[in-house]
N, CA, C and O atoms as a GROMACS GRO file, in nm:
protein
  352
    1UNK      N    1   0.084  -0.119   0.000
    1UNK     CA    2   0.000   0.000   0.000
    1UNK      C    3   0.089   0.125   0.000
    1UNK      O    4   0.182   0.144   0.078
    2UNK      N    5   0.056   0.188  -0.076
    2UNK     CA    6   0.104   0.346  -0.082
    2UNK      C    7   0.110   0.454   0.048
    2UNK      O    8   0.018   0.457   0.130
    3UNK      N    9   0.213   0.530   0.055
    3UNK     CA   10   0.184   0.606   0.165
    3UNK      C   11   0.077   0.713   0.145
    3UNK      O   12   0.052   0.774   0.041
    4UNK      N   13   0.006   0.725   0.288
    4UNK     CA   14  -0.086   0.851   0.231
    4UNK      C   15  -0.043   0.977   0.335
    4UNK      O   16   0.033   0.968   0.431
    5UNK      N   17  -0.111   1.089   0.292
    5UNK     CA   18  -0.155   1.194   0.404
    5UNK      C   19  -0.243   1.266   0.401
    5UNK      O   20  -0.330   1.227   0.323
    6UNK      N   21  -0.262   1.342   0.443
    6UNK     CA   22  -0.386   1.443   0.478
    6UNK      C   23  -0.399   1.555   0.399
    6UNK      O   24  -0.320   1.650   0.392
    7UNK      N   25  -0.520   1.536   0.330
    7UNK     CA   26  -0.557   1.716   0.265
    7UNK      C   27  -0.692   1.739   0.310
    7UNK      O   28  -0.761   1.657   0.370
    8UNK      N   29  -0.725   1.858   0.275
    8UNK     CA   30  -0.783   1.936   0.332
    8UNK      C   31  -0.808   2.049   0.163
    8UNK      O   32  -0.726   2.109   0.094
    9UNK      N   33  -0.933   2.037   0.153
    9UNK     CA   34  -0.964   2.165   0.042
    9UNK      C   35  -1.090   2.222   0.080
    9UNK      O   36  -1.202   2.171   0.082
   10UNK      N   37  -1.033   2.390   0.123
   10UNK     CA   38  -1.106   2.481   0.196
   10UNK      C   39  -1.127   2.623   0.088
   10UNK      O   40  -1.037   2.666   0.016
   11UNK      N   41  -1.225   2.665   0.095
   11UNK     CA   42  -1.354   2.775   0.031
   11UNK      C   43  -1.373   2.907   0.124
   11UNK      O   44  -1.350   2.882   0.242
   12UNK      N   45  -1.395   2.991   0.108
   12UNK     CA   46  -1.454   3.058   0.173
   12UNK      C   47  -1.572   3.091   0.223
   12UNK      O   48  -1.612   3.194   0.278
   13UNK      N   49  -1.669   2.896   0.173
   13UNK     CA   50  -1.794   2.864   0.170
   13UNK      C   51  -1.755   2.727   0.294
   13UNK      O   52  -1.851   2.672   0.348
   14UNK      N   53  -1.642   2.690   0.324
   14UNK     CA   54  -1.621   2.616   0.415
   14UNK      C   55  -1.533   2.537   0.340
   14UNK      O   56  -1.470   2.576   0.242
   15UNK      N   57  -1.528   2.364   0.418
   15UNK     CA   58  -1.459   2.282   0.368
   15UNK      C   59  -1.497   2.212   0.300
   15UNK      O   60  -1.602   2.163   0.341
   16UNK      N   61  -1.456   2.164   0.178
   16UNK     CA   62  -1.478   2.116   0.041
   16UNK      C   63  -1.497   1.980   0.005
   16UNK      O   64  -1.576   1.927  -0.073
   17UNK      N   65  -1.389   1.927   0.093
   17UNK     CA   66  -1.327   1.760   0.103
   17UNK      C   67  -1.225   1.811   0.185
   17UNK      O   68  -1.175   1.924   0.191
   18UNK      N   69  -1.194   1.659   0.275
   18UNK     CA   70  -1.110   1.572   0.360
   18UNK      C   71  -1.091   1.468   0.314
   18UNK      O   72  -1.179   1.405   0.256
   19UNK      N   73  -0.984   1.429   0.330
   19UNK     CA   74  -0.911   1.270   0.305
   19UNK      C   75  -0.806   1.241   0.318
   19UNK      O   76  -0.726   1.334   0.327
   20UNK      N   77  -0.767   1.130   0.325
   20UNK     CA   78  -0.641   1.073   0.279
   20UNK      C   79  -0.623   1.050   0.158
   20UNK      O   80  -0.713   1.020   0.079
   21UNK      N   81  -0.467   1.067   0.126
   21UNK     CA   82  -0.474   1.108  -0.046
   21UNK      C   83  -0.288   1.030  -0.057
   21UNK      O   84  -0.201   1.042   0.029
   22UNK      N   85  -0.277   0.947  -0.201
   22UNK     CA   86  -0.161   0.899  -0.187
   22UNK      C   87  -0.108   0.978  -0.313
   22UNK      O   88  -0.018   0.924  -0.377
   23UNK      N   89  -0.165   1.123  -0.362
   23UNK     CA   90  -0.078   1.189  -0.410
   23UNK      C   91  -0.146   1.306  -0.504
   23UNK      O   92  -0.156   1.243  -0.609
   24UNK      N   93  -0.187   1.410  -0.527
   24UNK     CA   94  -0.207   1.523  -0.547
   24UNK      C   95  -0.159   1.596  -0.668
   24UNK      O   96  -0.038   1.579  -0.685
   25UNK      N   97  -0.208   1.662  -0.746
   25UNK     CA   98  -0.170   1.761  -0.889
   25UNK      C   99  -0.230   1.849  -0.907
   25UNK      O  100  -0.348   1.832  -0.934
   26UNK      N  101  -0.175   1.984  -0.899
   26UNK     CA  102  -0.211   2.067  -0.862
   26UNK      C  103  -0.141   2.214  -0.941
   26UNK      O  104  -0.023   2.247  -0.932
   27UNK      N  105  -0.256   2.294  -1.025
   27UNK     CA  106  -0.244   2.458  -1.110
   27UNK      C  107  -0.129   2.548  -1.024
   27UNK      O  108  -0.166   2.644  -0.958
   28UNK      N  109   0.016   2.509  -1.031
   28UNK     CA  110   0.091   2.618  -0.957
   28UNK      C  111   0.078   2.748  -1.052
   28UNK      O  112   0.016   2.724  -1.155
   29UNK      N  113   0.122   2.876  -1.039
   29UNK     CA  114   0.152   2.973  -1.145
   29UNK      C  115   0.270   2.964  -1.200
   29UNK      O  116   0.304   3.025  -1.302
   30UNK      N  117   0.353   2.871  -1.121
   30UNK     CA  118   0.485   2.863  -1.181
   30UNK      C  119   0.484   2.726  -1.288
   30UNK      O  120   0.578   2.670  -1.344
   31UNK      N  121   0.366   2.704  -1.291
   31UNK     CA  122   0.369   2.549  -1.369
   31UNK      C  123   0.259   2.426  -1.307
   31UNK      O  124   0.230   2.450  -1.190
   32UNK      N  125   0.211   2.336  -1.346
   32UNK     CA  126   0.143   2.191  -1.294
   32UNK      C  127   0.312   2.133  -1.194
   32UNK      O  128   0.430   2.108  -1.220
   33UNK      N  129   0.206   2.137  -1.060
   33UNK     CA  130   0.353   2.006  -0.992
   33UNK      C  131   0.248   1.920  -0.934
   33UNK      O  132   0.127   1.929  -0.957
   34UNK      N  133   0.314   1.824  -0.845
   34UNK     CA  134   0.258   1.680  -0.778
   34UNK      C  135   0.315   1.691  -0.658
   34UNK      O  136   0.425   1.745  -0.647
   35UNK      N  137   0.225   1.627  -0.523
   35UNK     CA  138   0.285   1.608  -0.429
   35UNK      C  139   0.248   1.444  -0.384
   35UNK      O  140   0.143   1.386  -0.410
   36UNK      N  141   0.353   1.395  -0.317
   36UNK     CA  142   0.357   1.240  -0.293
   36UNK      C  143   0.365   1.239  -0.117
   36UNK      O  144   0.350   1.351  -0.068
   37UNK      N  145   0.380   1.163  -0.050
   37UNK     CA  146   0.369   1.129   0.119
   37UNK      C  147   0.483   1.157   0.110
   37UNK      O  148   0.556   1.119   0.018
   38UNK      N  149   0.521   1.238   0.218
   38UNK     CA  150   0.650   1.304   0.300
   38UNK      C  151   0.707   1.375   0.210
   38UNK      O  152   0.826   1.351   0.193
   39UNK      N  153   0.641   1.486   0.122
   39UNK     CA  154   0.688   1.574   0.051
   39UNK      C  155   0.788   1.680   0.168
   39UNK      O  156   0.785   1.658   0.289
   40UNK      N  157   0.846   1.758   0.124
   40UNK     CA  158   0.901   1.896   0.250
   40UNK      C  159   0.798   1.939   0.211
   40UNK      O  160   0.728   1.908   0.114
   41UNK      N  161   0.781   2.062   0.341
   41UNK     CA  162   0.676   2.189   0.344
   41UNK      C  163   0.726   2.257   0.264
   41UNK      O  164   0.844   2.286   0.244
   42UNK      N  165   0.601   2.295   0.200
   42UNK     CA  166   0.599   2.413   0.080
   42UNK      C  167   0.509   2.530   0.088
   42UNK      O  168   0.422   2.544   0.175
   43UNK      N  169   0.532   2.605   0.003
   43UNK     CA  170   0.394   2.670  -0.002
   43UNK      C  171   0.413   2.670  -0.150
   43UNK      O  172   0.520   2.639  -0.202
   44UNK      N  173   0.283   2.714  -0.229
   44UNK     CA  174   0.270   2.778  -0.383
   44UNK      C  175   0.105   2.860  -0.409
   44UNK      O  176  -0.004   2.836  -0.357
   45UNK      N  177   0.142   2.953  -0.499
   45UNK     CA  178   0.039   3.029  -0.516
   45UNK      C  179  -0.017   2.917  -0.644
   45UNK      O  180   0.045   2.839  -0.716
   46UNK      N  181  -0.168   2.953  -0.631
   46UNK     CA  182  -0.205   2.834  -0.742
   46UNK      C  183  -0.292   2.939  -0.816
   46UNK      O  184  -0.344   3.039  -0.768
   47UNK      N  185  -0.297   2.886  -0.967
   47UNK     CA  186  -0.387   2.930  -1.082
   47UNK      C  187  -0.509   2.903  -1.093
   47UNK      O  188  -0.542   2.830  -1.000
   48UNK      N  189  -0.585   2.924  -1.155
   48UNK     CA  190  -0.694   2.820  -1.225
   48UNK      C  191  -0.696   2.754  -1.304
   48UNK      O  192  -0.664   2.778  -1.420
   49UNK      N  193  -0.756   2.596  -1.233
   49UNK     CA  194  -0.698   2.504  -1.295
   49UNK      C  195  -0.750   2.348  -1.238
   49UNK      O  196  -0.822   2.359  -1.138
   50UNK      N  197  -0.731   2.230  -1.277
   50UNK     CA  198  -0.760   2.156  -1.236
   50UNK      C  199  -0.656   2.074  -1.106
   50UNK      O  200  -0.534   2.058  -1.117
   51UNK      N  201  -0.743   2.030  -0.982
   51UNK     CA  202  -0.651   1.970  -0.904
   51UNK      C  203  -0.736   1.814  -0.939
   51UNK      O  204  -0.844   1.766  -0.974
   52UNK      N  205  -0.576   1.778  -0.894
   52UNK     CA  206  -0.628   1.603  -0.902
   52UNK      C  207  -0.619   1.536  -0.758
   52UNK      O  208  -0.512   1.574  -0.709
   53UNK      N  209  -0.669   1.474  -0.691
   53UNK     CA  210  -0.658   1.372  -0.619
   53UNK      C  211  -0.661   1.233  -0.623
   53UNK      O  212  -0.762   1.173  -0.660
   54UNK      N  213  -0.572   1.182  -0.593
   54UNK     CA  214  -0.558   1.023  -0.546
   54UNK      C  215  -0.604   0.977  -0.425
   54UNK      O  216  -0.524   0.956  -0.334
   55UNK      N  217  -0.744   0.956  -0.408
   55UNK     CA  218  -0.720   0.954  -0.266
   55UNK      C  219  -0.696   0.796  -0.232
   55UNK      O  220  -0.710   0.706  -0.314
   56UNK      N  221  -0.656   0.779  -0.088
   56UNK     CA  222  -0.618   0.630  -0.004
   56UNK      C  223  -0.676   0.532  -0.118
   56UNK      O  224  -0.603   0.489  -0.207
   57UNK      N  225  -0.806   0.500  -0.108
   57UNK     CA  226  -0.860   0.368  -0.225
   57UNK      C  227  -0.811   0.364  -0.347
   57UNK      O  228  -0.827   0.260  -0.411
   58UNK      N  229  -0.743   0.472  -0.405
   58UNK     CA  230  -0.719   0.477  -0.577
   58UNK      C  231  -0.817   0.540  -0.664
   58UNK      O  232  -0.809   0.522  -0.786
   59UNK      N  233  -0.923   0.624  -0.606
   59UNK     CA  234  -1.004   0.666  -0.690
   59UNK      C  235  -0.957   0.807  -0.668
   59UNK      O  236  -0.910   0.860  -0.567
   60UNK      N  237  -0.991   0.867  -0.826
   60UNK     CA  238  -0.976   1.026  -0.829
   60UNK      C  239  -1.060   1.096  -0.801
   60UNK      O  240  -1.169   1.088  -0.859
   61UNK      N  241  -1.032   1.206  -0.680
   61UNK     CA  242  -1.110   1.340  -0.640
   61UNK      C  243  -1.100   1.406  -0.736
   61UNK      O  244  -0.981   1.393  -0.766
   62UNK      N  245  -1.162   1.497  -0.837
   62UNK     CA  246  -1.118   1.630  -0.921
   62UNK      C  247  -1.186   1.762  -0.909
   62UNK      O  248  -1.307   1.777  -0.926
   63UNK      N  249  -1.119   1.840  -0.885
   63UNK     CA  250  -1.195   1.995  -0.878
   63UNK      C  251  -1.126   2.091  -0.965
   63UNK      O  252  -1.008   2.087  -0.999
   64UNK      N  253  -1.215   2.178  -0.995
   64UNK     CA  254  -1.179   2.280  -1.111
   64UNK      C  255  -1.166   2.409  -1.002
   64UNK      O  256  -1.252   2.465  -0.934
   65UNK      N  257  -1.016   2.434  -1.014
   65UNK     CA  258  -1.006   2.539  -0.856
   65UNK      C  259  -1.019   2.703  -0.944
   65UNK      O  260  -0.998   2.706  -1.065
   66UNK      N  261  -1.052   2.819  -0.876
   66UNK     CA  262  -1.008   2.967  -0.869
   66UNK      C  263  -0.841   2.962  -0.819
   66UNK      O  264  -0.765   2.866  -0.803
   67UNK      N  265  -0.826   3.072  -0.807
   67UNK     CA  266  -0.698   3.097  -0.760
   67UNK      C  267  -0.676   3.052  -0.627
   67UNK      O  268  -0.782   3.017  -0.576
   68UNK      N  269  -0.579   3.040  -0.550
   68UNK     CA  270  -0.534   3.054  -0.419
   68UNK      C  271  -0.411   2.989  -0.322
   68UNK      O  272  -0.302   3.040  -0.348
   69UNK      N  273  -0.408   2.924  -0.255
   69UNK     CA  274  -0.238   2.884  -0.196
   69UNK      C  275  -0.271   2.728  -0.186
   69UNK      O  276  -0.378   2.670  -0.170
   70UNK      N  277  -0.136   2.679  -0.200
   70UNK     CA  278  -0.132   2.530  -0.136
   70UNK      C  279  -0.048   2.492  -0.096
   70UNK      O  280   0.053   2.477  -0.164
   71UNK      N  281  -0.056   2.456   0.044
   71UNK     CA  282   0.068   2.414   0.171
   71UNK      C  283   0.051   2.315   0.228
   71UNK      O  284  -0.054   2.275   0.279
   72UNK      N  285   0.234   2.226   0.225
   72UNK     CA  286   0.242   2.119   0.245
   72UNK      C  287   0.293   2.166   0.363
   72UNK      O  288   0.385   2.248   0.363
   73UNK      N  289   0.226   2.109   0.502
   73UNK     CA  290   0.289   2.174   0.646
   73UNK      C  291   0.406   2.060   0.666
   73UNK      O  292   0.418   1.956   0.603
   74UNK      N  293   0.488   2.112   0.775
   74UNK     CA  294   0.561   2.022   0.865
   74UNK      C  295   0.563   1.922   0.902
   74UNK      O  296   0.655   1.845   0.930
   75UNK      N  297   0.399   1.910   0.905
   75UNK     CA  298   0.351   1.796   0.970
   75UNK      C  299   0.338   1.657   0.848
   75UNK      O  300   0.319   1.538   0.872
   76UNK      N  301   0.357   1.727   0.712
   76UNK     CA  302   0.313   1.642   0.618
   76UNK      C  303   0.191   1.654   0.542
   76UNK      O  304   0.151   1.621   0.431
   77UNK      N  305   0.151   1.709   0.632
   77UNK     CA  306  -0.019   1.758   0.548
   77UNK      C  307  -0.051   1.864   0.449
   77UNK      O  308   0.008   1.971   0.433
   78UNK      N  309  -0.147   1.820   0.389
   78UNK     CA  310  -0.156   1.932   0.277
   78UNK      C  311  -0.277   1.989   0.304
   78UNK      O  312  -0.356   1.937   0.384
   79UNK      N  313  -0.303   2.118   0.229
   79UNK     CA  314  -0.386   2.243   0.250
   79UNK      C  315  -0.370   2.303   0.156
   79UNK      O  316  -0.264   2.356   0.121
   80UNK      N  317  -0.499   2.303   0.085
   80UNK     CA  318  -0.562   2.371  -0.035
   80UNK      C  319  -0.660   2.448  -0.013
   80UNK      O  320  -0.776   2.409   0.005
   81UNK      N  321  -0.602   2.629  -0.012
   81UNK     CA  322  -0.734   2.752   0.022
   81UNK      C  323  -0.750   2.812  -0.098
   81UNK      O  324  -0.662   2.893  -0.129
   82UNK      N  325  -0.861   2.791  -0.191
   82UNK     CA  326  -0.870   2.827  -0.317
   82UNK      C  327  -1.018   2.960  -0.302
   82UNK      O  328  -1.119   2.947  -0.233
   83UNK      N  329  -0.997   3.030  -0.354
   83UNK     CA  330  -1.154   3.138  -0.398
   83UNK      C  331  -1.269   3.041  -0.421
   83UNK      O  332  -1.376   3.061  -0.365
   84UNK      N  333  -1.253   2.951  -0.492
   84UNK     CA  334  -1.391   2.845  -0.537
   84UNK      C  335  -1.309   2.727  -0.588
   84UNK      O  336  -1.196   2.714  -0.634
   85UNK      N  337  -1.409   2.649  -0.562
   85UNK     CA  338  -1.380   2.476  -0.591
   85UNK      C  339  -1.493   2.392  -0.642
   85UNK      O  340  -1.568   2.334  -0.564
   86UNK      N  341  -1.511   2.382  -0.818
   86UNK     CA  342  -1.619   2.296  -0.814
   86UNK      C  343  -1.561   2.173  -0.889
   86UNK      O  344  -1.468   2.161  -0.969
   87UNK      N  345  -1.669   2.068  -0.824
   87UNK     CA  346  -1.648   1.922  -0.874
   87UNK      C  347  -1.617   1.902  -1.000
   87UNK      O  348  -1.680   1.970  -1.080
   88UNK      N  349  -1.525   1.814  -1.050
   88UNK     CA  350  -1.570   1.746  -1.221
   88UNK      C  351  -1.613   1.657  -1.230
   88UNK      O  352  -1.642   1.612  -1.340
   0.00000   0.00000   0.00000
């Protein structure tokens, strides 16, 4: 089994989704990157754009994000605060 960790995709309408996720893709402005289990903490400003999720089972989360940040904490966890987030 794959390692997982924690995201979190938050709105200014609340929280979006929770899960465990064994790996993430995600609208930077500097480009599309990926995050995998035990990435370092990051931060990045994000575009609009599509994020992907992997979550724990192997099935894909997808949301079509607005702008906003995404941080991989200390702890390992990720955090996605976007303007809007809708399903695909």
């Amino acid at each position: 089994m794959a390692a997982t960790f924690s995201i979190s995709v938050l709105t200014p309408e609340g929280l979006i989704w929770e899960g465990r996720a064994s790996a993430v893709n995600a609208p930077g402005v500097a480009g599309g990157f990926g995050v995998l289990a035990h990435h370092q903490p990051m931060v990045a400003a994000l575009q609009p754009g599509p994020l992907v999720i992997t979550a724990e089972d192997g099935t894909l989360v997808q949301f079509r994000l607005g702008v906003g940040v995404f941080e991989v904490t200390a702890f390992h966890d990720v955090l996605v605060l976007a303007d809007s987030a809708a399903t695909v």
